[in-house]
N, C-alpha and C positions, 0 to 999 in steps of 0.2 A: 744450778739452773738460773738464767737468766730471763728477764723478759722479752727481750728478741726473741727467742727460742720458743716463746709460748706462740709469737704471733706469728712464727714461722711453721708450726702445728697447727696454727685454725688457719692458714692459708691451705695446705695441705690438704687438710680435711674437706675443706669447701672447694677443691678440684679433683679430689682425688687425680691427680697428677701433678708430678714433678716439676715438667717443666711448663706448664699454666701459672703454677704456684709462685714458682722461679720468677715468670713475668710480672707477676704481683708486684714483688718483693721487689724486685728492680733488681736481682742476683743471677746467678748461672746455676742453672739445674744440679750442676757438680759440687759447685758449693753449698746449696742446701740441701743435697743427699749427705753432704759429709757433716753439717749443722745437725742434721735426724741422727747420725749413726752417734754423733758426739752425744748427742744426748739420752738416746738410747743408752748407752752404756753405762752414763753416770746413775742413770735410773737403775740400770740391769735390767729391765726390762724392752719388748719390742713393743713400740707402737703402732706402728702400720707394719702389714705384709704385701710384700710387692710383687708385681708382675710389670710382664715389659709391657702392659700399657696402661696400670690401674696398679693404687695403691689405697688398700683399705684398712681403715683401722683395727686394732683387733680388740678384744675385750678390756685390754689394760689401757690401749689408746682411746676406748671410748669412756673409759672415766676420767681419763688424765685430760679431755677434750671439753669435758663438762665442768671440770675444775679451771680451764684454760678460758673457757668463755665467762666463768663469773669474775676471772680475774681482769678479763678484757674488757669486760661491762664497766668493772670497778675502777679500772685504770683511767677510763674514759671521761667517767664520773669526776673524778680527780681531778684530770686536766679540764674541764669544765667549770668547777667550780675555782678552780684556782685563776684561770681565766678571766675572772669575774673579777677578782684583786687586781689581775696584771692589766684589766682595760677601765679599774673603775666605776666598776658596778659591785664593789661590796667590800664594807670597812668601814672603820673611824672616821669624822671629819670634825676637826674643831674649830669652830668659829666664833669672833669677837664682835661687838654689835655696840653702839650705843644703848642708852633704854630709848628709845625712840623708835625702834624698826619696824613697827606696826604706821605708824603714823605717815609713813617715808617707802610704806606698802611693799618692804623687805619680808614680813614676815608670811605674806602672801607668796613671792616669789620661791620663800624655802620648803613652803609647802606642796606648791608644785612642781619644787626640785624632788620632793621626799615619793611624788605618784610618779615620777620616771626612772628614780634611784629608789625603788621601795627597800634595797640590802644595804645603804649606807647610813649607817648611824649619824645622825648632826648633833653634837651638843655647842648649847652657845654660852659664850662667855660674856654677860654683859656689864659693862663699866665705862667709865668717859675716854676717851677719844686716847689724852697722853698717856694714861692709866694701861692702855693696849697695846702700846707700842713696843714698851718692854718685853710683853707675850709673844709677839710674834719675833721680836729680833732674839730671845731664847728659843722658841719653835714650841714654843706651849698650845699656840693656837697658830691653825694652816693660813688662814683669812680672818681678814678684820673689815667692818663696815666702818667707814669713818668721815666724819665730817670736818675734818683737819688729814687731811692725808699728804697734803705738801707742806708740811712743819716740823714734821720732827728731823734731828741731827743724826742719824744712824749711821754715821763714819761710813765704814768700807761695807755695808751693808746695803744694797742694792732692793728697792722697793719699787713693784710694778701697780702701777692705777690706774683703774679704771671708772670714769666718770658716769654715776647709774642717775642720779636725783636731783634736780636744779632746784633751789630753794633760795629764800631772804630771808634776813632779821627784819622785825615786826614791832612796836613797841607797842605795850598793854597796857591797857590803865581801867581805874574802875569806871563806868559808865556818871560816875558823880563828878568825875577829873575835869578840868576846865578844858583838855585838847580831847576828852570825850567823842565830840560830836566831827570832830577834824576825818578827813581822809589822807592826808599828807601832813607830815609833820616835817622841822627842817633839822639834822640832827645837833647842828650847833645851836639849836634854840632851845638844847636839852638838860644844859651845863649846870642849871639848878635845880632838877629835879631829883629825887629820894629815889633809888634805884635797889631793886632786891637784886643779888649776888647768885649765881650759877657756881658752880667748883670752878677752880682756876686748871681742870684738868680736861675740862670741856673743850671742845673745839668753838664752842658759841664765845667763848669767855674772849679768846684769842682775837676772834674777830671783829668783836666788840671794843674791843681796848682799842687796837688797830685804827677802829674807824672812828672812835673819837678822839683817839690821838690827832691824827687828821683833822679832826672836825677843830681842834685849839682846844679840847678837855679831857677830864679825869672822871669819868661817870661818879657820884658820891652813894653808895654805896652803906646803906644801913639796916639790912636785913640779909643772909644769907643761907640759900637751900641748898641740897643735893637733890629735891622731888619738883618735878614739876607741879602738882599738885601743891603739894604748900607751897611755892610762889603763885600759883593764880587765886589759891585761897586767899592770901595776905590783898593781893592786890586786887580782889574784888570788894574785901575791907574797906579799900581807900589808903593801906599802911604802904603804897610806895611806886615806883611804876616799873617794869622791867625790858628788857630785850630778851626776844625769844625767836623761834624757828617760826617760819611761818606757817608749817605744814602740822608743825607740833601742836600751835594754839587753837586754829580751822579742824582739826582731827577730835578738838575736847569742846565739847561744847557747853559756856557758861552764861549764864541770866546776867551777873552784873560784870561783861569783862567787853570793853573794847579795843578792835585790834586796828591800828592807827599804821598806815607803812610809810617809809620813812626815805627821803632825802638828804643827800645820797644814797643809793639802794648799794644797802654790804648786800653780795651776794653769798651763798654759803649751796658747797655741794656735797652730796653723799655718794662715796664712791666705794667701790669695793679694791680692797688692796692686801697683796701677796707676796710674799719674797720673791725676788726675782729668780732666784735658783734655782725654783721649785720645779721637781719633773714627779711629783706624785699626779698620777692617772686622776683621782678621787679630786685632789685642788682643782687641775687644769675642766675636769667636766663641771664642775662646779661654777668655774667662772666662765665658763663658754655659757653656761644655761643662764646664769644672774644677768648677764651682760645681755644677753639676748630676750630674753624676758621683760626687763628694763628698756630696751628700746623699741619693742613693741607695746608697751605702756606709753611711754613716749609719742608713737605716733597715734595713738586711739584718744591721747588729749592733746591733740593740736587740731583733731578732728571736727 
């Protein structure tokens, strides 16, 4: 027995006639009289009795009918839920983030990814910037948040971005520092100052080096973190001064920490970024919701 055959029995039944049924099904009343008798017989049993203008079930057709609609209930059910995989509304998604995503108001965005997608699981993977790259160029993780997303070499691997979070480097120092009281600082006027150290896996670190190469120096460099917190700890001490995100140091708020912005302005952005080859359902809603979310933040502060 096949399942055509069932839906061609609850068409039946729900006309009681052949060729109503027939119109249903988009077939010729001849061809679904001989679809009933085929199955009839694999059954051995008769399901409807016929007349030339009415065809009604008989006792063995109307249990095979109640069996026939919980399968068609069920079947239904199936294609529904499966439906849900094939458009994107239910499954895995893994994604890469710096530690920063709250500050850069990502972790906001994924939450009201999660009240639209309440069936797709997110887990995030979070680590620095080059540290993720490898992930997604093995496909360990679908999307990555990153604030270096035009720097890595991924050969014949094709990376799509998109631009969510405009942000600067900042410099901090303790409120006792002599450029304390400054609102601009110039960045070649930096060359001798004690600078705490970010992982060289960060995207901040990148762009740092970058713009003091530029600037004619070598930040010196005599404390180094992987926490944000113990670098503003150290440098509320007075043990050093550092470069930091702008939206990272404004998001923690500290008693002895002044945030100084700097000349030339390094710009540094957070964007969301994908393999380009990607046609899972789950990715593509994903970055159509972050992307649009994000630039409705966007407009609500330029407001």
């Amino acid at each position: 027995m096949e399942l055509i055959q069932v839906k061609y029995v609850l068409a039946i039944q729900k006309w009681n006639n052949l060729t109503n049924a027939a119109n249903e099904l988009s077939i010729t009343p001849s061809s679904l009289s001989q679809q009933l008798k085929k199955l009839e017989e694999e059954l051995g049993v008769e399901l409807f009795s016929r007349t030339t203008r009415v065809v009604k079930p008989t006792e063995a057709g109307c249990d095979f009918i109640d069996y026939a609609q919980t399968i068609d209930t069920c079947v239904m059910q199936l294609k529904q839920k499966m439906n849900q995989y094939a458009v994107g509304e239910k499954g895995e998604l893994e994604i890469g983030g710096t530690p920063a995503l709250k500050a850069y108001g990502i972790t906001h965005f994924i939450g009201e990814f999660d009240k639209h997608y309440p069936h797709v699981h997110v887990n995030i993977h979070e680590a620095e910037c080059f540290d993720l790259y490898p992930l997604l160029f093995s496909s360990k993780i679908d999307a990555a948040f990153l604030t270096a997303a035009d720097k890595a070499e991924p050969g014949k691997f094709r990376l799509d971005t998109f631009p969510l979070v405009e942000d600067e480097v900042v410099l901090v120092t303790s409120k006792k520092h002599p450029l304390a009281k400054s609102e601009v600082v110039e960045l070649k006027d930096l060359r001798n100052e004690a600078f705490i150290r970010f992982s060289k896996s960060a995207g901040l670190y990148h762009d740092v080096m970058a713009a003091c190469s530029k600037a004619g120096f070598e930040p010196n460099y005599v404390y180094y973190t992987n926490y944000v917190d113990t670098c503003l700890g150290l440098v509320s001490e007075d043990q050093g001064v550092a470069f930091i995100s702008s939206k990272i140091v404004t998001h923690i708020l500290w008693e002895n920490i002044a945030v100084i912005r700097i000349h030339p302005k390094i710009p540094r952005m957070l964007s969301l970024v994908i393999p380009h080859q990607t046609k899972s359902p789950i990715v593509l809603n994903f970055r159509d919701f972050i992307v649009k979310e994000a630039q409705k933040e966007g407009k609500k502060e330029q407001r």
